[in-house]
Biotite code that builds the C-alpha atoms (Angstrom):
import biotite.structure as struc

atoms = struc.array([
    struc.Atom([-11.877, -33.432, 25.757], chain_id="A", res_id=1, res_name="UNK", atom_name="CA", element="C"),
    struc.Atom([-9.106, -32.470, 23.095], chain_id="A", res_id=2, res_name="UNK", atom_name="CA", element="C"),
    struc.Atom([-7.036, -30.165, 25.227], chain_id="A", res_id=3, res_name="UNK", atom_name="CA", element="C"),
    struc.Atom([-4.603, -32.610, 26.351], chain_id="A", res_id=4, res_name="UNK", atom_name="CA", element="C"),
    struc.Atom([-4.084, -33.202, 23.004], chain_id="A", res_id=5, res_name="UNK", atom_name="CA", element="C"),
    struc.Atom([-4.019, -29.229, 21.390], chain_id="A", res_id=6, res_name="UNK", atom_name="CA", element="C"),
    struc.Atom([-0.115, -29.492, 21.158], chain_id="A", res_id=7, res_name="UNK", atom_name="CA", element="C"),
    struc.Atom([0.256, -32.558, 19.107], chain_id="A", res_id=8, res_name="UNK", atom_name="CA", element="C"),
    struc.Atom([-2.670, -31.597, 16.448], chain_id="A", res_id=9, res_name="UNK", atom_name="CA", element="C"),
    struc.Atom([-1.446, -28.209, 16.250], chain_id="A", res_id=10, res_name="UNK", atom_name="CA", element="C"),
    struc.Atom([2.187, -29.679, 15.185], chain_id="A", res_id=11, res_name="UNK", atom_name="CA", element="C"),
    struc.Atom([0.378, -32.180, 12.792], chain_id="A", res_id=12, res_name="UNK", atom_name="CA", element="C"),
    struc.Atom([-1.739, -29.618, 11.064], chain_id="A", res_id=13, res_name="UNK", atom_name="CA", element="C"),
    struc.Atom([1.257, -27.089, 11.085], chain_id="A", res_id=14, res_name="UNK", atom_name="CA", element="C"),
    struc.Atom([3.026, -29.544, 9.248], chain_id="A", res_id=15, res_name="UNK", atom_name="CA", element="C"),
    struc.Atom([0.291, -30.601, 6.949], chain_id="A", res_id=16, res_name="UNK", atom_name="CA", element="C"),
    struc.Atom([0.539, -26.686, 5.769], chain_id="A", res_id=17, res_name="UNK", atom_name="CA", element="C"),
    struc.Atom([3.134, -27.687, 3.639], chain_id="A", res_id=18, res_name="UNK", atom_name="CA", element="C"),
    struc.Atom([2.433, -30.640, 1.988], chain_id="A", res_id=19, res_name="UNK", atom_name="CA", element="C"),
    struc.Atom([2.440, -30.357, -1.732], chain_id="A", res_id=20, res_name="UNK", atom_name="CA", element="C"),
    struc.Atom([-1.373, -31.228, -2.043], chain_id="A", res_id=21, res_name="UNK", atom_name="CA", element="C"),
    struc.Atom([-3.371, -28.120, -1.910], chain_id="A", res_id=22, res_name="UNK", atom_name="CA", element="C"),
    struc.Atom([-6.549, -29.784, -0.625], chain_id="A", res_id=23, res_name="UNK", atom_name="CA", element="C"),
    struc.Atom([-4.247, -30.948, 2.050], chain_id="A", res_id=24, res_name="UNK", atom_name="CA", element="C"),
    struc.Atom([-3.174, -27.673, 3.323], chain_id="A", res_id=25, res_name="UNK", atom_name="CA", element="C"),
    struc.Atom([-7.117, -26.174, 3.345], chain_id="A", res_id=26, res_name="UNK", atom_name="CA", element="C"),
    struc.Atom([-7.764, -28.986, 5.456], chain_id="A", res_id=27, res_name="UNK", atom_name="CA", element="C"),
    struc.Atom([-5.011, -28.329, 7.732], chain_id="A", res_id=28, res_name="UNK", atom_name="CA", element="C"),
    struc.Atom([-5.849, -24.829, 7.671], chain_id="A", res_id=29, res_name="UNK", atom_name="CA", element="C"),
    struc.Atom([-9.345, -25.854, 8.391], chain_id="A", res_id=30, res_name="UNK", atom_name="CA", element="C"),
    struc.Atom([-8.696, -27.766, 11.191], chain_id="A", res_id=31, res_name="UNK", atom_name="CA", element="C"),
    struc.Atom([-5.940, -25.167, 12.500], chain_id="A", res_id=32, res_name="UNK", atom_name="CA", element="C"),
    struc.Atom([-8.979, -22.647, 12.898], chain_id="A", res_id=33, res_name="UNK", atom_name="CA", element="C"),
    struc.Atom([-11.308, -25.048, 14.347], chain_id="A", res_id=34, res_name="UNK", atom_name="CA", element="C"),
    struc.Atom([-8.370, -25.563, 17.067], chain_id="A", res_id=35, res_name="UNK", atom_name="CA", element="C"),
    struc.Atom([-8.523, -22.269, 17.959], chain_id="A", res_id=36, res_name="UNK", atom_name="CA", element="C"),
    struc.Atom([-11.903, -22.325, 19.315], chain_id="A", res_id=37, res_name="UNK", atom_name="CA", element="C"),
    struc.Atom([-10.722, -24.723, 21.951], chain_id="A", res_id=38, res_name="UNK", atom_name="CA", element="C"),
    struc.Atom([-7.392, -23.390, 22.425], chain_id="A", res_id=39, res_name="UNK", atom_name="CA", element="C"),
    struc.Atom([-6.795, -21.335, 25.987], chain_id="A", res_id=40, res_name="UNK", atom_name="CA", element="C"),
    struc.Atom([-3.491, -19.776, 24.197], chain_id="A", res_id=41, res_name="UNK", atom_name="CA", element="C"),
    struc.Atom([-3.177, -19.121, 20.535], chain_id="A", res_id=42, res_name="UNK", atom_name="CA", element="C"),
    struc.Atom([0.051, -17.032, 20.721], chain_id="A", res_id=43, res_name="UNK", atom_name="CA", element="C"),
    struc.Atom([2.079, -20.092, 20.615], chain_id="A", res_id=44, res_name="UNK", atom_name="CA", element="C"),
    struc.Atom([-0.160, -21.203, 17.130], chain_id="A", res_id=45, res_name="UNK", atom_name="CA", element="C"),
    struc.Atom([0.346, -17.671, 15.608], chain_id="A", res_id=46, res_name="UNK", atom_name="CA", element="C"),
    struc.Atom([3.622, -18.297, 16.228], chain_id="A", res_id=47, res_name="UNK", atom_name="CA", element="C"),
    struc.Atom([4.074, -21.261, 14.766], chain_id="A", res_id=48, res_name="UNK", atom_name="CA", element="C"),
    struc.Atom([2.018, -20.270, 12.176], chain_id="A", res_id=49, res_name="UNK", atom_name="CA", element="C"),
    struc.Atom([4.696, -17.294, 11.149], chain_id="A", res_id=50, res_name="UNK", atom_name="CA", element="C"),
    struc.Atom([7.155, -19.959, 11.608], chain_id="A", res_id=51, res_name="UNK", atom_name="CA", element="C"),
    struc.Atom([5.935, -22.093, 8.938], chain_id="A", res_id=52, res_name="UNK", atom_name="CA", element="C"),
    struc.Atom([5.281, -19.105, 6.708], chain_id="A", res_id=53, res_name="UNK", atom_name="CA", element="C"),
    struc.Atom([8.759, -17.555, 6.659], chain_id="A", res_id=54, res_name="UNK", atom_name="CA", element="C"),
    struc.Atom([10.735, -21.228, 6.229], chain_id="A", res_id=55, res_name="UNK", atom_name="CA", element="C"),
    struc.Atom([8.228, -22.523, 3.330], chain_id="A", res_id=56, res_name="UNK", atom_name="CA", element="C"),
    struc.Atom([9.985, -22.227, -0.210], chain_id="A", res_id=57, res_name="UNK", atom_name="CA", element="C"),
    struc.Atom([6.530, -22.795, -2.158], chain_id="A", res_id=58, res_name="UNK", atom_name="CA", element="C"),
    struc.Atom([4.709, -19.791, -3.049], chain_id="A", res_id=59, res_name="UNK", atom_name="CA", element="C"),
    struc.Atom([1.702, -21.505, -2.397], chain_id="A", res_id=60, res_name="UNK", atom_name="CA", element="C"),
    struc.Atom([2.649, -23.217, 0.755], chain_id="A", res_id=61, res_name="UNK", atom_name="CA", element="C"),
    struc.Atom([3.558, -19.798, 2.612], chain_id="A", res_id=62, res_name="UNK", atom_name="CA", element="C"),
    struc.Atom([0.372, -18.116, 1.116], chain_id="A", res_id=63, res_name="UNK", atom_name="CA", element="C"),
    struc.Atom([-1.465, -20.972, 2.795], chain_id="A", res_id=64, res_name="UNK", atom_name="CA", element="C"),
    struc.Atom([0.052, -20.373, 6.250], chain_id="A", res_id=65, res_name="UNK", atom_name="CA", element="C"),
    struc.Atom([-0.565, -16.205, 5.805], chain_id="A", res_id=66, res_name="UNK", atom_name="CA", element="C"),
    struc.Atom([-4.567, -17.274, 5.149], chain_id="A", res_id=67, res_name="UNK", atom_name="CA", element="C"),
    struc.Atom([-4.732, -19.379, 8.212], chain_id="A", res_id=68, res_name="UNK", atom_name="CA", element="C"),
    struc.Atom([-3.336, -16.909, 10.420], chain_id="A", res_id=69, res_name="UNK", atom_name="CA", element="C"),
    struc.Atom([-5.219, -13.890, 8.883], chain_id="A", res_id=70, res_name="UNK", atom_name="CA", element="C"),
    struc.Atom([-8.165, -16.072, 9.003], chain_id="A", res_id=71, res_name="UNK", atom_name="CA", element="C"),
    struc.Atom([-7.459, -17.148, 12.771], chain_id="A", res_id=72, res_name="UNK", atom_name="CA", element="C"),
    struc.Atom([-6.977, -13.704, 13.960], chain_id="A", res_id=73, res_name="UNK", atom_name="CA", element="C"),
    struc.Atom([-9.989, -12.511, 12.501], chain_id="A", res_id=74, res_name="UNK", atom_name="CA", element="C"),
    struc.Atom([-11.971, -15.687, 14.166], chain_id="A", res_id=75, res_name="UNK", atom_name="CA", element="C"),
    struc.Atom([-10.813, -15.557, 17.279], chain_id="A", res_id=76, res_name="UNK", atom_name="CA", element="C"),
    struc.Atom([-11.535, -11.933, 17.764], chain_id="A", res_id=77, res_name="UNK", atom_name="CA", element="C"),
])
C-alpha cells in the first residue's frame, strides 16, 4: 500500500534528519527504519543515509544519520 510512495517518504524523513529539533530527527530515524521493512531495495536508503551523514555540519545531526543506518543494517539483517 505505501510502496508507490517509499521514494518520497524516504526523501522527507532523510531530510527531517537534519532538522535542528532532536525529537525531530528520532522520529525521522524512526520512521526511516520502519521503511525498511517495506522497502524491496535499501541500498539506495543506505546511501542516502551516508549522504546525509557526510554533508551535515551539526555534530548531532550526522550522529543521528550514523544511528539510523547502524540501526537499519542491523534490522534488516
Amino acid at each position: 500500500m505505501l510502496k508507490p510512495f517509499l521514494p518520497q517518504l524516504q526523501m522527507t524523513f532523510t531530510k527531517a534528519l537534519n532538522d535542528t529539533s532532536r525529537a525531530v530527527r528520532l522520529r525521522a530515524a524512526d520512521a526511516l527504519g520502519q521503511l525498511v521493512t517495506i522497502h524491496s531495495r535499501v541500498d539506495p536508503l543506505f546511501t542516502e543515509l551516508i549522504k546525509a551523514a557526510k554533508e551535515a555540519d551539526d555534530t548531532s545531526v550526522r550522529s543521528c544519520s550514523c544511528y539510523i543506518t547502524t540501526a537499519t543494517i542491523v534490522k534488516y539483517k
